[in-house]
KETI-222060 format. One record per residue (C-alpha): x, y, z; residue number from 1. Coordinates in Angstrom, 3 decimals. Layout:
N
GUFI         X         Y         Z   nr
GUFI         X         Y         Z  NUM
...
END
This chain:
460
GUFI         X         Y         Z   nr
GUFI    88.581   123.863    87.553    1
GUFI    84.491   123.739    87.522    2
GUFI    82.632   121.397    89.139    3
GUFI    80.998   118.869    86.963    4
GUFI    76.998   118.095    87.756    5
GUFI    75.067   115.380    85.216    6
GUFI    71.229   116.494    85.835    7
GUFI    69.107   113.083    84.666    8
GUFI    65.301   113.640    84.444    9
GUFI    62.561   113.157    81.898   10
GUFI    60.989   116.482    82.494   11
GUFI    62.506   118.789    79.434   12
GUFI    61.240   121.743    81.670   13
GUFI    63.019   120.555    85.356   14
GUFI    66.210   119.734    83.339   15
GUFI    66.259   123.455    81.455   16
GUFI    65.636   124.881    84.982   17
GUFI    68.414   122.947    86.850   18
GUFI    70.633   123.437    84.632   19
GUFI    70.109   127.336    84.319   20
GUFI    70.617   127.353    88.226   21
GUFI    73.891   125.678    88.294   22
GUFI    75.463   127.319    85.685   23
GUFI    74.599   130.518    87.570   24
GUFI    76.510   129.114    90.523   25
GUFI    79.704   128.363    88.535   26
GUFI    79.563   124.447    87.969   27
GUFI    79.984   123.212    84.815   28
GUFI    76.343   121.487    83.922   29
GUFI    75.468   117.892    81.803   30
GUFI    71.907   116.638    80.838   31
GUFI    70.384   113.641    79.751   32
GUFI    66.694   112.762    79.558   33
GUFI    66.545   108.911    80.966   34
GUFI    68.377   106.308    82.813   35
GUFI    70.547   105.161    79.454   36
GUFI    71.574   108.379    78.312   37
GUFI    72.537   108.931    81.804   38
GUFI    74.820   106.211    81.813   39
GUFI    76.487   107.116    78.643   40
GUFI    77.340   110.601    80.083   41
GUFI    78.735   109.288    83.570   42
GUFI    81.246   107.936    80.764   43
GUFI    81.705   111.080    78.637   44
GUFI    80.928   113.794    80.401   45
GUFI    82.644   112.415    83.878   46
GUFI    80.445   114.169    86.155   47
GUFI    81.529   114.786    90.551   48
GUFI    78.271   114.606    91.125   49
GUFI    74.945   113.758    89.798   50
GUFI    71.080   115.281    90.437   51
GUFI    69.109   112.353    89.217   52
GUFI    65.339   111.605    89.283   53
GUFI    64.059   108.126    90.602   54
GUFI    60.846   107.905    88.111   55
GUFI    62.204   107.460    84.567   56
GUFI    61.460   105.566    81.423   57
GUFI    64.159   102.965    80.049   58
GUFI    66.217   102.921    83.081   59
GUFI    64.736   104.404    85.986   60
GUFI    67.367   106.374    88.760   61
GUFI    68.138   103.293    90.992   62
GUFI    68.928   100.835    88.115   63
GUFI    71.333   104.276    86.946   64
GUFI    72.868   104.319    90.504   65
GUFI    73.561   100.376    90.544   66
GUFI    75.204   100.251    87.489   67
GUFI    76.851   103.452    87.761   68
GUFI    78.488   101.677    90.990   69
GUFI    78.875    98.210    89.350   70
GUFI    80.641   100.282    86.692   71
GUFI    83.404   102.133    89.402   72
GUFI    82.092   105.682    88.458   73
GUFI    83.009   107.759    90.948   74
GUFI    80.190   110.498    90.989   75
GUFI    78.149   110.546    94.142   76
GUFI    74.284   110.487    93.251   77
GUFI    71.696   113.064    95.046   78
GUFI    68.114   111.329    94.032   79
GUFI    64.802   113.414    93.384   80
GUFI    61.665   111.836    94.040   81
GUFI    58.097   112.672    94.570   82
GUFI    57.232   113.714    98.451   83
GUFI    55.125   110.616    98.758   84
GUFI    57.991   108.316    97.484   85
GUFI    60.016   108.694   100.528   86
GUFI    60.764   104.800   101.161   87
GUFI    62.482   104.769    97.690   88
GUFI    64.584   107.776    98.415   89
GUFI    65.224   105.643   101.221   90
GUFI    66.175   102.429    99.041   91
GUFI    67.922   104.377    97.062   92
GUFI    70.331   105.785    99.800   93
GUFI    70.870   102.365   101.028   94
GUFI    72.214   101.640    97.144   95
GUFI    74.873   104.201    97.977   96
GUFI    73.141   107.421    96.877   97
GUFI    74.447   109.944    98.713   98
GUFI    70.957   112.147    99.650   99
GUFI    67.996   113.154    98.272  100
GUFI    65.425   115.834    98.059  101
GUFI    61.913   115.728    97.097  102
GUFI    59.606   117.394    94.547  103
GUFI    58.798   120.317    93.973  104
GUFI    62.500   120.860    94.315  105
GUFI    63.567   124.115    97.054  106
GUFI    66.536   125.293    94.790  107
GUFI    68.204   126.682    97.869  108
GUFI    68.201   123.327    99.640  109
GUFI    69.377   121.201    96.447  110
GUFI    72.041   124.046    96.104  111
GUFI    72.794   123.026    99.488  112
GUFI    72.709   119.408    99.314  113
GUFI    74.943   119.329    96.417  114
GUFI    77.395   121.298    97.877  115
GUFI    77.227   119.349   100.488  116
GUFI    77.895   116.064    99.073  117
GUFI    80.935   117.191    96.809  118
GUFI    82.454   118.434   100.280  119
GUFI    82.278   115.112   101.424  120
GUFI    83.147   113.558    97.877  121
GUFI    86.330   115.758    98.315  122
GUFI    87.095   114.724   101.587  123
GUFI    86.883   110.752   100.938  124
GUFI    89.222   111.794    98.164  125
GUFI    91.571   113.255   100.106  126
GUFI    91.461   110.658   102.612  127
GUFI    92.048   108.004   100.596  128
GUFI    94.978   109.676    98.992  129
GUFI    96.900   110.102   102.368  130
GUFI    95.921   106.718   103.156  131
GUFI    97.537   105.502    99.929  132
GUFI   100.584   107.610   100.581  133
GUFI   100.877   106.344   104.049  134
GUFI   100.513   102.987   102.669  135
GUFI   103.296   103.517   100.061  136
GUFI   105.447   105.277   102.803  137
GUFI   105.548   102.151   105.023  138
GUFI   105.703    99.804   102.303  139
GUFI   108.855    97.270   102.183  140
GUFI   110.351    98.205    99.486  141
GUFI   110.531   101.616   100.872  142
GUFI   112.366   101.116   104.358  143
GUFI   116.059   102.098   102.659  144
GUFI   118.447    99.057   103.088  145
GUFI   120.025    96.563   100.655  146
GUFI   122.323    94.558   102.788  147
GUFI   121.993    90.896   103.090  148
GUFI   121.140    91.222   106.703  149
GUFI   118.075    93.368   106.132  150
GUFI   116.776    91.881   103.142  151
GUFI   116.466    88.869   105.621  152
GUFI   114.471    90.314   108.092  153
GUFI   112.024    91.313   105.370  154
GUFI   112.142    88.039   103.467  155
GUFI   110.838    86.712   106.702  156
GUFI   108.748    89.738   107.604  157
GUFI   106.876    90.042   104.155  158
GUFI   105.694    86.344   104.695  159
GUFI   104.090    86.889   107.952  160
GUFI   102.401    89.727   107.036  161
GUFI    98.883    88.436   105.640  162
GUFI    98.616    86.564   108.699  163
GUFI    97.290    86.626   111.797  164
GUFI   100.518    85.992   113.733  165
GUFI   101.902    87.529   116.673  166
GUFI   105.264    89.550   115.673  167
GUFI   108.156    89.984   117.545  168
GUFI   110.793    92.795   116.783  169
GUFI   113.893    92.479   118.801  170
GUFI   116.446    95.117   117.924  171
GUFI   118.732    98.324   119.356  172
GUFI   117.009   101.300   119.772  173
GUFI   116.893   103.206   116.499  174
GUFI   116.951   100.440   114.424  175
GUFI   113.719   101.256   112.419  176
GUFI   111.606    98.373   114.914  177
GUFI   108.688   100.448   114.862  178
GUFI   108.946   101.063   110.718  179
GUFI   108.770    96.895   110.796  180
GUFI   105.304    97.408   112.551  181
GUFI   103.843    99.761   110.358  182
GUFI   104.754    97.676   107.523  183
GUFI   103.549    94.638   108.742  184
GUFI   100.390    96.741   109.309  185
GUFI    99.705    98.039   105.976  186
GUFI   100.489    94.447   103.949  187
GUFI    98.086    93.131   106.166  188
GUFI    94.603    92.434   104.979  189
GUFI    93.821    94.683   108.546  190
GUFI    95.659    97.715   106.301  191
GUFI    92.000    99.741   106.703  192
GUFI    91.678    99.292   110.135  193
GUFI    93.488   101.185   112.532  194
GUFI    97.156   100.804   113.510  195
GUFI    97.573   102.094   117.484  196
GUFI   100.682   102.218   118.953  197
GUFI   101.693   101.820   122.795  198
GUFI   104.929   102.968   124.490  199
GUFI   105.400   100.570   127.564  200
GUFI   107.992   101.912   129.078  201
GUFI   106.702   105.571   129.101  202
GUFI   103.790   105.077   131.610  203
GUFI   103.647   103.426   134.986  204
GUFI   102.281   100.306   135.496  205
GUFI    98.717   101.830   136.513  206
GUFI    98.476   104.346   133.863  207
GUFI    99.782   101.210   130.901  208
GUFI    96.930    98.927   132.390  209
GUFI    94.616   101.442   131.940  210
GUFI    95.687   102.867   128.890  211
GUFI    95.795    99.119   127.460  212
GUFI    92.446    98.024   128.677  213
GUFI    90.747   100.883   129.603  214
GUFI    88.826   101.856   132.845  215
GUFI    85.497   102.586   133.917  216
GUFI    84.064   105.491   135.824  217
GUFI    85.460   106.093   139.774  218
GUFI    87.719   102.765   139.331  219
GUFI    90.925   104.884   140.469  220
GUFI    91.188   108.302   141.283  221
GUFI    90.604   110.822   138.667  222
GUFI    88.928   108.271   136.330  223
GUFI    85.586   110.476   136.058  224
GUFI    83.815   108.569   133.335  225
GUFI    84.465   105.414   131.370  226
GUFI    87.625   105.225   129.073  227
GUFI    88.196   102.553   125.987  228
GUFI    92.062   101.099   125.707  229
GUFI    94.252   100.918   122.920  230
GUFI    93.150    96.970   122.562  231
GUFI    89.453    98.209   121.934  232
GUFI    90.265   100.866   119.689  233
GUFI    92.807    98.560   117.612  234
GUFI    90.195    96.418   117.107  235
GUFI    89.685    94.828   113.577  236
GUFI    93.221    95.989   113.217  237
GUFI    97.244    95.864   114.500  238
GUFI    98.322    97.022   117.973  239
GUFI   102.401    97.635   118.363  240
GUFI   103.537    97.035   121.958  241
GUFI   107.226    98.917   122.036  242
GUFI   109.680    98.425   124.586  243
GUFI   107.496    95.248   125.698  244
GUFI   110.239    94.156   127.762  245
GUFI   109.510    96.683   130.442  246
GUFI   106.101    95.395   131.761  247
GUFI   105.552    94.265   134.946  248
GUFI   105.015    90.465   135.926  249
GUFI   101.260    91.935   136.484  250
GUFI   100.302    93.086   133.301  251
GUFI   102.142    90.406   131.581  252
GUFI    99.437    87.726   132.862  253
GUFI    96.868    90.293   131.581  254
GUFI    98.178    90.398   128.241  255
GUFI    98.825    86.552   127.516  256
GUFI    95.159    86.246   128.625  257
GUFI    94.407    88.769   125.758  258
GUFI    96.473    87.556   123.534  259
GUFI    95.260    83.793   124.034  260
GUFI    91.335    84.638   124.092  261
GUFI    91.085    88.302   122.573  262
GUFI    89.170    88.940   125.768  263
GUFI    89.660    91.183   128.877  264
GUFI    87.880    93.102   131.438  265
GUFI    88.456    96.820   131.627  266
GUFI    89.835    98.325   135.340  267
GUFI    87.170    98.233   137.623  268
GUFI    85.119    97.035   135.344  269
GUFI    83.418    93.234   135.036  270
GUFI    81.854    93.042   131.093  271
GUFI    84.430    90.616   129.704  272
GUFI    85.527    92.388   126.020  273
GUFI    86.144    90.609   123.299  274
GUFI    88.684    92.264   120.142  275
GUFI    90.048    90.857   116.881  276
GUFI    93.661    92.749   116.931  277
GUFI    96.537    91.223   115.788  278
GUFI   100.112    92.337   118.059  279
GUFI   103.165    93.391   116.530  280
GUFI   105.619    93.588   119.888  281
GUFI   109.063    95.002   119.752  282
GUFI   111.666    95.037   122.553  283
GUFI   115.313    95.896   122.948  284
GUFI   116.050    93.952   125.560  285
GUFI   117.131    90.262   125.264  286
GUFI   113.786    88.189   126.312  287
GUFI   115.257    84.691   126.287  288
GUFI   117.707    86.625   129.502  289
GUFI   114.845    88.188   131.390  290
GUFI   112.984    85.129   131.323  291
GUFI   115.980    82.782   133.244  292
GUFI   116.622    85.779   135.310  293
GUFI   112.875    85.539   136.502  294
GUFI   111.470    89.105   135.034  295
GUFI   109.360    87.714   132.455  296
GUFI   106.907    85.205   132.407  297
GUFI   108.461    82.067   129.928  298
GUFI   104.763    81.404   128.674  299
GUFI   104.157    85.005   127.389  300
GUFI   107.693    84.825   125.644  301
GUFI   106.638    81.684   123.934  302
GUFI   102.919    83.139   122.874  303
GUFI   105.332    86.337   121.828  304
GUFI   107.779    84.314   119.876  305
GUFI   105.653    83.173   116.979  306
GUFI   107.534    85.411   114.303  307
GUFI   110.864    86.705   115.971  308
GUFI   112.931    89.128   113.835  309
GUFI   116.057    90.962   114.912  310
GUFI   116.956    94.037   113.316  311
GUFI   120.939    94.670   112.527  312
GUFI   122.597    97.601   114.262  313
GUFI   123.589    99.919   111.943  314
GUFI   126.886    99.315   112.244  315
GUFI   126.840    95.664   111.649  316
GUFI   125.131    97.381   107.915  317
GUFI   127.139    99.844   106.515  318
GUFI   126.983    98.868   103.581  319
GUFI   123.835   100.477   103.084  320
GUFI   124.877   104.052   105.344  321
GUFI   124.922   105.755   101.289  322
GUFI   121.529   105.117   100.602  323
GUFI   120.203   105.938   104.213  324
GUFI   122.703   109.484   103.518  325
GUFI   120.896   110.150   100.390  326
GUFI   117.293   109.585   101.957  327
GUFI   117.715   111.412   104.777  328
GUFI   119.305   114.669   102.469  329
GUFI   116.378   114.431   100.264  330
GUFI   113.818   114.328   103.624  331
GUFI   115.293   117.067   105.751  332
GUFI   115.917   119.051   102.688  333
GUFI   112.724   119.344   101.552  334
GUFI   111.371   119.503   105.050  335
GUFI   113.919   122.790   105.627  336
GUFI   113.401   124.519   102.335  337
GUFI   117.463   123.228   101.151  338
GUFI   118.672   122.104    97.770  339
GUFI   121.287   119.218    98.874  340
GUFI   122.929   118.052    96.130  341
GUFI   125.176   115.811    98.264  342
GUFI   127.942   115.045   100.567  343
GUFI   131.609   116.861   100.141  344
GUFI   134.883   114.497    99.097  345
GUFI   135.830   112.603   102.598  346
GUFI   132.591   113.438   104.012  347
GUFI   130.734   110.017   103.549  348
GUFI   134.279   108.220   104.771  349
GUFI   133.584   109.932   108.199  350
GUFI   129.767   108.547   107.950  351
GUFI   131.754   105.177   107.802  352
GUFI   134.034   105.225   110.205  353
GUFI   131.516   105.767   112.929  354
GUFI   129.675   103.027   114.622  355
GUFI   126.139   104.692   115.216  356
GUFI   125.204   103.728   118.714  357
GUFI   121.785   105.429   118.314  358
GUFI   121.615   103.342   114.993  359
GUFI   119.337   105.108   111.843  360
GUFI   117.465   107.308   114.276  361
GUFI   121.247   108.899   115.213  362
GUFI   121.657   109.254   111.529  363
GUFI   118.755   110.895   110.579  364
GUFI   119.588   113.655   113.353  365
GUFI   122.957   114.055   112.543  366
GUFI   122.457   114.698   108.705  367
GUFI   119.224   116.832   109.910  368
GUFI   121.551   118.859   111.919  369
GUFI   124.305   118.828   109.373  370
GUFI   121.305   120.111   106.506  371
GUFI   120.223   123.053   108.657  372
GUFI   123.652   124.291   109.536  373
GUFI   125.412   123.616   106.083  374
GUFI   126.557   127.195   104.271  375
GUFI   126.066   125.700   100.663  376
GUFI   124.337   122.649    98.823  377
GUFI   126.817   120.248    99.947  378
GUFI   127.517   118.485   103.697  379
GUFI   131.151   119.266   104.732  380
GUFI   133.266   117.776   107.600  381
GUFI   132.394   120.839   109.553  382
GUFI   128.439   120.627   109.180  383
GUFI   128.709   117.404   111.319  384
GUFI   129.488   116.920   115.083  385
GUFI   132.571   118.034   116.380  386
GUFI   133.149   114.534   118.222  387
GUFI   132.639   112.659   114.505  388
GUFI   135.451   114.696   112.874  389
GUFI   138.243   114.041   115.226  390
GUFI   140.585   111.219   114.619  391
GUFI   139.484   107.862   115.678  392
GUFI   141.186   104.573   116.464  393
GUFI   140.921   102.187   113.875  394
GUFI   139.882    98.671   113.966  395
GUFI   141.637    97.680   111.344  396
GUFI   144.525    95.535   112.159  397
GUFI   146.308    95.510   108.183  398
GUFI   150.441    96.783   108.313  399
GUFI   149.332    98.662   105.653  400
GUFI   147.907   101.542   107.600  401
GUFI   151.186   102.076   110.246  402
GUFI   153.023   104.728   110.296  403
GUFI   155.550   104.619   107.342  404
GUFI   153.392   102.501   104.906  405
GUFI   154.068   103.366   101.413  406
GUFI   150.854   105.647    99.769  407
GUFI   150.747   102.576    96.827  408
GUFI   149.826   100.348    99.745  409
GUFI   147.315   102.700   102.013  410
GUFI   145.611   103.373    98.133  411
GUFI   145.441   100.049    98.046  412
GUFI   144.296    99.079   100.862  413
GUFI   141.350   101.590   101.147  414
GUFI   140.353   100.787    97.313  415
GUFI   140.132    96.803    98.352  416
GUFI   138.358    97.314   101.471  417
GUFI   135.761    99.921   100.223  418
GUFI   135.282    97.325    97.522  419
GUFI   134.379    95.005   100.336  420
GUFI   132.204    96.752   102.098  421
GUFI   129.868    97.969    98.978  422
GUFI   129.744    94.193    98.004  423
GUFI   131.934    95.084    94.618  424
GUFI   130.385    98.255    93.127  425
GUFI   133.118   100.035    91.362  426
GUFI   130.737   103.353    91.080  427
GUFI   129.541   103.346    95.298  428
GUFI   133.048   102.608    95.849  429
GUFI   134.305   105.224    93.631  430
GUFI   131.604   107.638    95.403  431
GUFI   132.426   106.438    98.435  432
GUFI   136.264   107.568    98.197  433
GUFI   135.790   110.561    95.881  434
GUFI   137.511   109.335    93.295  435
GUFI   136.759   108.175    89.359  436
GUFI   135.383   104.449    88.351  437
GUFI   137.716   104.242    85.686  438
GUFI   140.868   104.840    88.298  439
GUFI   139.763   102.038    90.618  440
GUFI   139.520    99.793    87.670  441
GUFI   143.144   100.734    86.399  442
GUFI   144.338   100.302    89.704  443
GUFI   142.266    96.522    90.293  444
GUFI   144.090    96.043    86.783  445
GUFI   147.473    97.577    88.254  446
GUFI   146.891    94.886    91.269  447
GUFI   146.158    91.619    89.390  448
GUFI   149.221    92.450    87.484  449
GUFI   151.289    92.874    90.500  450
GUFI   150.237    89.527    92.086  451
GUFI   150.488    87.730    88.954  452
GUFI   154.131    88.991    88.774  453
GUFI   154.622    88.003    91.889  454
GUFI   152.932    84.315    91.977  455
GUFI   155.272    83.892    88.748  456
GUFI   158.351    84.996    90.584  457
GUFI   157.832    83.054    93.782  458
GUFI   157.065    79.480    91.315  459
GUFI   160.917    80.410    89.512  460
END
């Protein structure tokens, strides 16, 4: 598709001659002869960019550039003006023109400095779309989970968000902790500012002080000129602390001075620094324990503790493993080039059964794993891990499931218990046990019968 340019100028003779060059070059060319007709075009004609002279009758080219912003247009302005007029060129880039050039117009440098501007233009545009998209990725609504234990954590989350306060994620590993952060992060007014994220427990306690706060030049060895930390370039915006819990009793005095002031000094360094980031900290480990046990300073948990979520295991959710299947099947399918259409009959009981000790993260990789070995566009038992497909003790303690149970009463007992576990749904149970909605509601009808029956006899 061509390239739109809206050429605004009085002169009849320097429009004809613009507009002869561009066309030459491929873009798709506009005129107007003042400032109003100008306006109407931006509307019409929807021009990327536009070639606009300052000196005009009606409307001159910097009332045209104000209301073209005022109005949301989205063409970026390149102004002409006379070669003694620079301080209005100047005025006029301080408006939000993009450049200018000056009269009598080079046509290889306003060739250039259009081209130059739509790069930009294009740029912005596709920044701005990948910051949208990040922004819908890490939404709330898009972290998959509908059980009554994580739609708590983001009823609670969701509030705290347009604040300023300290967050605490406490959680399993793999529980989705740093997802929380993220999200906090972009339904934050500080969603434009950057988001920087900190492993503690991957670096020593040297390297995390410096990589927190920075260093200057020759304060340690190796440090051969002057370094900003992750609090300085977080600034204005969100800085997640994972694994917090690992820190050492030094840098934990350190950070509840940042966190209390927004100041700090970098290593080896004296300028006191002051920031404006807000903390999102997350942690596995239980605080409230390290802190009687002596490995964490009680007034840094209490600055910490402002907002406290705890993220469910993923086997204290499984209600919501289905969804999480389907998300992950649509992710690593795309990702691998795979049409999934799903999992095979039995397949999403095994999902069930297990208890996920590396939580979501474990999931993902196992139906990752199970997408790039699977033979057709359906999971099978064999496409998972072999130690997920052998037979497993059950915690169930119901006589229905011993040896010598009747199949009426292990049908029923599966029906009734999926039921349980999906909250009710007839069709995610059906799915769930690879069988029709209409025979789990004969067979719910087949059991309310039965009990009746039975009620009846037992009052006789």
């Amino acid at each position: 598709m061509k390239q739109r340019i809206l050429i605004v100028d009085d002169e009849q003779n320097a429009r004809d001659a613009l507009k002869t060059i561009f066309t030459e070059e491929g873009y798709e060319v506009a005129e107007a002869g003042d400032g109003e007709a100008g306006l109407a075009a931006l509307s019409s004609f929807k021009p990327d960019a536009v070639l606009c002279d300052i000196r005009m009758p009606k409307m001159d080219g910097l009332q045209l550039l104000e209301k073209a912003k005022q109005e949301g247009h989205g063409a970026v302005f390149v102004m002409v003006t006379a070669f003694g007029s620079i301080e209005t060129a100047v005025q006029a880039m301080k408006a939000g023109a993009e450049d200018y050039v000056t009269k009598p117009i080079d046509v290889t440098a306003v060739l250039a400095r259009i081209e130059k501007v739509l790069e930009k233009r294009a740029l912005r545009q596709e920044n701005e779309l990948l910051r949208e998209r990040l922004r819908e990725k890490y939404k709330f609504s898009n972290i998959v989970g509908e059980s009554p234990e994580l739609q708590g954590v983001f009823d609670v989350v969701v509030r705290a968000a347009p604040t300023r306060a300290t967050i605490l994620v406490l959680g399993e590993s793999g529980t989705g902790k740093e997802l929380i952060a993220q999200a906090v992060h972009e339904s934050s007014p500080r969603r434009e500012k950057p988001f920087v994220k900190v492993n503690c427990a991957a670096l020593t306690e040297s390297l995390l002080e410096s990589e927190l706060f920075g260093h200057e030049k020759g304060s340690f060895t190796g440090a051969t000129g002057r370094r900003e930390g992750r609090f300085e370039l977080a600034n204005g915006g969100t800085l997640f602390l994972d694994e917090l819990g690992e820190i050492s009793p030094a840098l934990q005095v350190k950070l509840l001075r940042v966190l209390q002031q927004q100041e700090f000094e970098r290593v080896g360094g004296t300028q006191t620094i002051k920031v404006d980031v807000r903390v999102v900290a997350a942690t596995n480990r239980d605080l409230e324990a390290e802190v009687k046990a002596g490995r964490f300073r009680e007034d840094l948990f209490y600055r910490l503790n402002v907002v406290t979520v705890t993220l469910p295991p993923l086997r204290k959710r499984k209600s919501d493993i289905p969804a999480l299947v389907q998300h992950f099947l649509e992710r690593y399918g795309s990702m691998h080039g795979k049409q999934m259409k799903g999992l095979a009959p039995g397949v999403l009981n095994v999902l069930l059964a297990y208890d996920w000790p590396g939580n979501v993260r474990e999931l993902g990789n196992v139906i990752e794993r199970a997408v790039v070995l699977a033979r057709g566009s359906e999971l099978t038992s064999d496409d998972l891990p072999t130690a997920m497909r052998g037979p497993r003790p059950s915690d169930r303690s119901s006589d229905a499931l011993i040896p010598g149970a009747s199949l009426y009463d292990i049908e029923r007992e599966a029906i009734l218990r999926t039921l349980d576990l999906v909250g009710g749904s007839t069709s995610r149970a059906a799915d769930l046990l690879g069988i029709s909605v209409r025979k789990i509601q004969y067979r719910l009808k087949e059991y309310a019968e039965a009990d009746n029956a039975a009620a009846q006899k037992h009052v006789n």
